[in-house]
N, C-alpha and C positions, 0 to 999 in steps of 0.2 A: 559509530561502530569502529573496534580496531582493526586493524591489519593485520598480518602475520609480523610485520618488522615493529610494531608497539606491543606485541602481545605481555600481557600482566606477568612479571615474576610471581613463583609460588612462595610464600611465605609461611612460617609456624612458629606458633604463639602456646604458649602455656597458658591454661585458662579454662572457665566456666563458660561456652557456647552461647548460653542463653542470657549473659551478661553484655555479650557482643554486640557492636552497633554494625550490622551490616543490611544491603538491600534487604539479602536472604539469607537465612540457613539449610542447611542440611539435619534431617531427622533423619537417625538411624531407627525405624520404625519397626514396627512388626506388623505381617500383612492385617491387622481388625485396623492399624491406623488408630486406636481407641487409647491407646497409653500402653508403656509397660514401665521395664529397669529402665536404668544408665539414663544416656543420655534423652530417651524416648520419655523417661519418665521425668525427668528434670524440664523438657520443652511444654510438656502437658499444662506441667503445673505453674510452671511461669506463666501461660498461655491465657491460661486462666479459662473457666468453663467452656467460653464461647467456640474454641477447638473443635473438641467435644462435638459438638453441635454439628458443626460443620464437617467434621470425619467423617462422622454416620451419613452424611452425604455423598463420601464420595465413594463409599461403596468397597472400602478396603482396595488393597494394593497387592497385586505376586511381585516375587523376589525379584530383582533386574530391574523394574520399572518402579516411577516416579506418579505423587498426586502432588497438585499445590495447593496451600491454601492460603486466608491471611496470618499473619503475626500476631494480632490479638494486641494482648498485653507487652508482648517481647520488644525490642526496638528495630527488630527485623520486619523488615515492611511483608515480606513472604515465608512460609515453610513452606521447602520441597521437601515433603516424606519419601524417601526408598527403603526398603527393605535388602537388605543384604543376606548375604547367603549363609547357612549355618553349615561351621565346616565340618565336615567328614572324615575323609582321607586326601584330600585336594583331586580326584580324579574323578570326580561325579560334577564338574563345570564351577566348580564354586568361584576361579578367579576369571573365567569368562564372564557369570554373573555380577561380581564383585565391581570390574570393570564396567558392567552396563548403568551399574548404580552411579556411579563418579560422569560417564556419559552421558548419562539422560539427566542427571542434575546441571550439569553446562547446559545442555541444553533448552532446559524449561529456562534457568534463568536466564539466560538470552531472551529468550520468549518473552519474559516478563521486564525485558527493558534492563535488568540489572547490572548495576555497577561492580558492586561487591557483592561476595560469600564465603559463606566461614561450613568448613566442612567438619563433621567429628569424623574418628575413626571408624569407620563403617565397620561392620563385624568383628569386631575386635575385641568387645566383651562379651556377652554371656553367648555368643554364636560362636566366638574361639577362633577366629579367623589368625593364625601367625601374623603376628605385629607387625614384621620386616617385610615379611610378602604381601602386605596388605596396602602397607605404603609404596611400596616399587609399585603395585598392579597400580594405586591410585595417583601417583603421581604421572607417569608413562602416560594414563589415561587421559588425565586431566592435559597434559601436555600436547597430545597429540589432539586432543579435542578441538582446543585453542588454538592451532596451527591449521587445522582443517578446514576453518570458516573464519571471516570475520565477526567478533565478540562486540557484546557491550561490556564485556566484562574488563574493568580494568584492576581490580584486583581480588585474589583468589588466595586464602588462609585458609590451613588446617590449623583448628583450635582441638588441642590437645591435652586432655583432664590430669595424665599424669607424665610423670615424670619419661618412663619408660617408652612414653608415645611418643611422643617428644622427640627423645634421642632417636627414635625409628623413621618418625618422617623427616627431622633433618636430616639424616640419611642422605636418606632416598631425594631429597631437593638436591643436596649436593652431588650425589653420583651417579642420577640418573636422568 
């Protein structure tokens, strides 16, 4: 386990998620947990049926909270699925939510022993989550999470599909 004085730098990488070699990822899911777009639907399919299978087990997922499952096909030994929030006007909880997604993701994978994880940008596409605010809430989060306990986590990547994500969460690693 680390400490507070070894805790993991956040890193961000340009790239395809489900390409990653990490303990775990991060699914930006939708609460059926069954597949959809983006990045939900790119994990599905890499997954390979067996997913599938396994979803309809766990009984779907609300917004804020976290299911795990195995990696399947992926080389990610885990998915933690959360559901992110779909934005509105930002005054109906959506970056209290946003942050519970990024917290209870540390924390399953603690739970599950892991070393690494690769995050996507949680609501950020078809929920519309503001890029900028979405990296501050998750980075702040992810930060303060890793300060708060001793991790297994010794390293923690936002994996970032485009360009624009990119430039938002390094940001937010450098400024905040």
């Amino acid at each position: 386990m680390q400490t507070q004085a070894d805790e993991p730098t956040l890193e961000v990488v340009l790239g395809n998620i489900v390409q990653m070699d990490f303990d775990a990822i991060v699914n930006a899911a939708n609460s059926s947990l069954l597949g959809g777009d983006g990045v939900d639907g790119a994990i599905h399919k890499a997954a390979g049926p067996d997913l599938v299978h396994e979803c309809l087990l766990l009984g779907g997922c609300k917004t804020g909270e976290v299911k795990v499952s195995k990696g399947y096909n992926l080389k990610a030994k885990h998915i933690i699925h959360t559901v992110g929030p779909v934005w509105q006007d930002g005054n109906r909880g959506e970056e209290k939510l946003l942050a519970q997604c990024y917290a209870k993701s540390v924390r399953a994978a603690n739970e599950l022993g892991a070393k690494s994880i690769g995050f996507p940008a949680i609501s950020t596409g078809r929920y519309r989550f503001p890029l900028d605010k979405a990296a501050k809430t998750a980075v702040k989060t992810i930060r303060a999470e890793l300060a708060a306990a001793p991790s297994s986590l010794t390293r923690v990547v936002f994996v970032c599909f485009d360009q624009a994500a990119n430039d938002a969460f390094t940001r937010a690693v450098e400024h905040h």
